[in-house]
Backbone bond lengths (Angstrom), bond angles and torsions (degrees), N, CA, C in turn:
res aa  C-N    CA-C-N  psi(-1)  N-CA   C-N-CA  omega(-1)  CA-C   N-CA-C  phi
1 X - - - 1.445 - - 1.529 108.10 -
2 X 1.418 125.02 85.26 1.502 119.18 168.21 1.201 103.18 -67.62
3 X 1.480 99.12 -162.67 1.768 131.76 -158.80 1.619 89.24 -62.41
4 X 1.714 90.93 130.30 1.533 98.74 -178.23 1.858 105.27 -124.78
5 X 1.281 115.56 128.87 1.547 133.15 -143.76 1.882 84.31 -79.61
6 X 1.439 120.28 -45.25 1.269 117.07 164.30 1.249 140.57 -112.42
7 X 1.462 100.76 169.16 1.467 117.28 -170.54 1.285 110.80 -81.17
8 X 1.895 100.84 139.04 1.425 101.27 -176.52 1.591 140.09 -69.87
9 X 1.418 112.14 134.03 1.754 113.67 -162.22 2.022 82.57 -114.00
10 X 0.989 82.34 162.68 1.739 120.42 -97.01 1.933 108.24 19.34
11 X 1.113 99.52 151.69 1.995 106.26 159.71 1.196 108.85 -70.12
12 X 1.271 118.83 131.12 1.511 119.69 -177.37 1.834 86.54 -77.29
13 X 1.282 112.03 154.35 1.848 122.88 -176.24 2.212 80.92 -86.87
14 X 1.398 84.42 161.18 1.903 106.48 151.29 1.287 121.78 -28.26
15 X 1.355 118.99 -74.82 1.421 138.52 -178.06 1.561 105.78 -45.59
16 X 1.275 100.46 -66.53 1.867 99.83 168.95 1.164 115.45 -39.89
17 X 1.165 123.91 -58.60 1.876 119.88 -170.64 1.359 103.19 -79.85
18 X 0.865 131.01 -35.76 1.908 136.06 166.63 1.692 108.17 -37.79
19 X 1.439 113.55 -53.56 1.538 134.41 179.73 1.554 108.97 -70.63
20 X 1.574 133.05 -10.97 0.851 136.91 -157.24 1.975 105.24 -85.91
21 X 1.597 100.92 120.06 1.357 99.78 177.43 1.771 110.16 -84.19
22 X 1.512 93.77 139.70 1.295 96.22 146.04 2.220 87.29 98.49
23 X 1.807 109.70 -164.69 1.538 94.48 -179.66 0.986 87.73 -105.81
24 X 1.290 110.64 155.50 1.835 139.77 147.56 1.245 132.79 -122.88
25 X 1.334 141.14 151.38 1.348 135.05 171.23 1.117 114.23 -122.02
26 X 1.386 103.01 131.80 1.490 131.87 -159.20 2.016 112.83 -103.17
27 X 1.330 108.58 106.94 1.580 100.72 -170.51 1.417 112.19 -100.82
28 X 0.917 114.82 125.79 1.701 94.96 178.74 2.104 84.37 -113.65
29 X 1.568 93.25 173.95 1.450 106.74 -178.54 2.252 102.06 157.71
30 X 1.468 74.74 -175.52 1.871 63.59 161.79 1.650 92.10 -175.67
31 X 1.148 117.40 141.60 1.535 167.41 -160.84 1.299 93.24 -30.41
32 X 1.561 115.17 -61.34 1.236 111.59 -179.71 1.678 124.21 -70.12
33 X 0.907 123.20 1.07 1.706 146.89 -160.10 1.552 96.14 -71.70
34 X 1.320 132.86 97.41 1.608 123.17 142.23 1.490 127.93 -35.49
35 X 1.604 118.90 -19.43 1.592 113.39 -171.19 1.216 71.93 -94.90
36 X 1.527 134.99 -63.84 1.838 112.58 -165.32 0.973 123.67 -44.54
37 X 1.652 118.85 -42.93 1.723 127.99 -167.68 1.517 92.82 -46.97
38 X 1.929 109.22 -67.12 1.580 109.11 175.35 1.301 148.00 -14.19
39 X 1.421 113.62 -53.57 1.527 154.18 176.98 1.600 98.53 -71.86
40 X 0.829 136.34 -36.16 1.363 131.48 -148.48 1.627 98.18 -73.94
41 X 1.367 130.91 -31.75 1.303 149.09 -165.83 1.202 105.40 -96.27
42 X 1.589 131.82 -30.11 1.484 121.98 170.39 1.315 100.43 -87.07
43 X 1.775 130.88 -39.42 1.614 103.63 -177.22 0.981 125.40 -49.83
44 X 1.601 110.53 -53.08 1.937 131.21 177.93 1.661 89.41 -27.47
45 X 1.278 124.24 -82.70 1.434 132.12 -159.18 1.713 105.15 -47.90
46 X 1.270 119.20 -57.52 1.494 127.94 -159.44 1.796 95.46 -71.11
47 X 1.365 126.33 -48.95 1.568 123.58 -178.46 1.908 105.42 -77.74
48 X 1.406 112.37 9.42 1.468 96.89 176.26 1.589 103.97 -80.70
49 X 1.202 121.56 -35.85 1.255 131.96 166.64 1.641 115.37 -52.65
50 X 1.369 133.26 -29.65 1.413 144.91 149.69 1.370 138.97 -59.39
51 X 1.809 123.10 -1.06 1.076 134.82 -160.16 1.754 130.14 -17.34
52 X 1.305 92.01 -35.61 1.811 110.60 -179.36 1.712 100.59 -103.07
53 X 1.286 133.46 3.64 1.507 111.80 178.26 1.358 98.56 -96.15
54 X 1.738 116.32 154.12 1.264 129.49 -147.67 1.704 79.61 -93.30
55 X 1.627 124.45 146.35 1.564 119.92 177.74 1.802 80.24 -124.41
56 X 1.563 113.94 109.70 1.637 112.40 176.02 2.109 87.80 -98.68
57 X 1.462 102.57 130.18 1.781 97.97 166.94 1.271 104.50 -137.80
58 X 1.420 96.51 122.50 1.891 125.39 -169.03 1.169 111.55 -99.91
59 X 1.259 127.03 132.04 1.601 140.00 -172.99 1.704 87.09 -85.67
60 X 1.205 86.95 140.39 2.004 99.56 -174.72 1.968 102.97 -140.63
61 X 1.328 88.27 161.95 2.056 88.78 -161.43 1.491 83.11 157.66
62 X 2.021 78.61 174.94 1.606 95.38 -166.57 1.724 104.76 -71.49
63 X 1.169 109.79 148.77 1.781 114.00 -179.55 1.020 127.78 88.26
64 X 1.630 121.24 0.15 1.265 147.26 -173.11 1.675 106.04 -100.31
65 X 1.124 102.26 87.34 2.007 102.38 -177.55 1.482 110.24 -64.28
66 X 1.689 125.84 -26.81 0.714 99.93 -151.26 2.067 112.18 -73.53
67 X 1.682 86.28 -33.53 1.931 97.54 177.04 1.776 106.93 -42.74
68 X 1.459 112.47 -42.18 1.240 121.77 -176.50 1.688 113.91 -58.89
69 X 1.491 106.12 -42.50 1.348 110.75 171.96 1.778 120.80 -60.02
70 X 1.272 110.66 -10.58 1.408 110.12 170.13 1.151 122.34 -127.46
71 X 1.193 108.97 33.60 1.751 139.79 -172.93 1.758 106.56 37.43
72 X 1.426 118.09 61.92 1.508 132.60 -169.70 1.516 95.79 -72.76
73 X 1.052 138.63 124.55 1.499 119.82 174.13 1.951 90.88 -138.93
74 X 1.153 122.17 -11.86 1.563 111.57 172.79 1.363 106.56 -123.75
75 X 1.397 114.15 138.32 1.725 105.55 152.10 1.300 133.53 -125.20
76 X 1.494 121.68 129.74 1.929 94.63 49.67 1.726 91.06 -126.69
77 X 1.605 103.55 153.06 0.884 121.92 -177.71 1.495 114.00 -116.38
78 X 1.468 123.78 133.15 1.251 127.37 -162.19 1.795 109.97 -127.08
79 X 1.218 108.36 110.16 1.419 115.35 -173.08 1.624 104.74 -115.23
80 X 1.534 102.61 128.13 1.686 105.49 -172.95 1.591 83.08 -95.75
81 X 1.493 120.92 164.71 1.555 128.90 -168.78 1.882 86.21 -162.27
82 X 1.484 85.08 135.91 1.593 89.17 169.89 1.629 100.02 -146.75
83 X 1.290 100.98 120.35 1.783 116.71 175.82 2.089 97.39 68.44
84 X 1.091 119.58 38.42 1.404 108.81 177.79 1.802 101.71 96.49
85 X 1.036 151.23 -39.33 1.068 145.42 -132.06 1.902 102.00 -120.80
86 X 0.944 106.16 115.39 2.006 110.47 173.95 1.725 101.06 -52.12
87 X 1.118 99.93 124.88 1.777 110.88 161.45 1.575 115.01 -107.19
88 X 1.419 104.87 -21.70 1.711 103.01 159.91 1.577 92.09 165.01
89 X 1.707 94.11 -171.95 1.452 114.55 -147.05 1.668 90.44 -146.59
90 X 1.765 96.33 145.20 1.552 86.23 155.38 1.681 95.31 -157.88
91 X 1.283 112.42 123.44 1.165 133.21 164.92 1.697 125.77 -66.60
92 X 1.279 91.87 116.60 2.394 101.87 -175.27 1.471 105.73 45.04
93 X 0.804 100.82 78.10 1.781 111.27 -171.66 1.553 91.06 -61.97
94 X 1.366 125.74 155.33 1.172 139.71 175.91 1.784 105.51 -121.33
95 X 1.279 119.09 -31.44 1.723 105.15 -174.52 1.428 94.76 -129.82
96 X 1.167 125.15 161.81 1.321 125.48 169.43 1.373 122.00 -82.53
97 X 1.574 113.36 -2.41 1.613 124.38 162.86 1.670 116.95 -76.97
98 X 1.218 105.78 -26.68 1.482 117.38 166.49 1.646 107.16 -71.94
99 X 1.247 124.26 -54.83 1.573 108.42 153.73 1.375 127.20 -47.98
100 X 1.013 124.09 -60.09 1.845 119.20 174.37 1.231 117.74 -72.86
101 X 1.511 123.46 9.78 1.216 117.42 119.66 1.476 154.56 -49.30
102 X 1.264 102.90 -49.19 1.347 133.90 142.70 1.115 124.27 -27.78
103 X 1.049 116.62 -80.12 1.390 139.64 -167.21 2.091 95.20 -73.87
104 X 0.872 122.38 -42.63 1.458 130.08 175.35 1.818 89.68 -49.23
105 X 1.156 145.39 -37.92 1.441 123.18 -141.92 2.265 87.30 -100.37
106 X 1.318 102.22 7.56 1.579 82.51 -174.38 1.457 92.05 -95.43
């Protein structure tokens, strides 16, 4: 599953991505977002090199627990997770080597 252009319908809840084997990267942001619009062109590039890692991207905003559950406070925020557990984070990515960084630690 590479770089996926949308956000997931239904939101997978906590518990789901908690249960999740193996790494994934987790995007939060939301649609209308200029730093996301930005980003959208370095992930594509940085996860082409990832072909098989799962890219889950979650619409985040007020009332949305789940961004809150991973203390999301900028977007877009990119959390790699392997077997349930955060291996890191990177906040408004600026290069797409700073993503495949990221993505390098699963």
């Amino acid at each position: 599953m590479p770089y996926t252009p949308d956000f997931a319908d239904p939101e997978p809840g906590r518990a789901e991505l908690d249960l999740l084997a193996g790494p994934v990267l987790i995007e939060f942001g939301a649609p209308w977002c200029g730093h996301c619009q930005s980003a959208q062109p370095l992930l594509a590039e940085a996860l082409a090199a990832y072909p098989a890692l799962p890219h889950i991207k979650i619409e985040d905003g007020p009332g949305r627990p789940l961004g809150r559950s991973f203390r999301v406070k900028l977007w877009p925020t990119l959390i790699m997770l392997k077997n349930g557990s955060e291996l890191g984070r990177l906040v408004r990515p600026a290069a797409s080597r700073d993503i495949a960084a990221l993505l390098a630690q699963g």
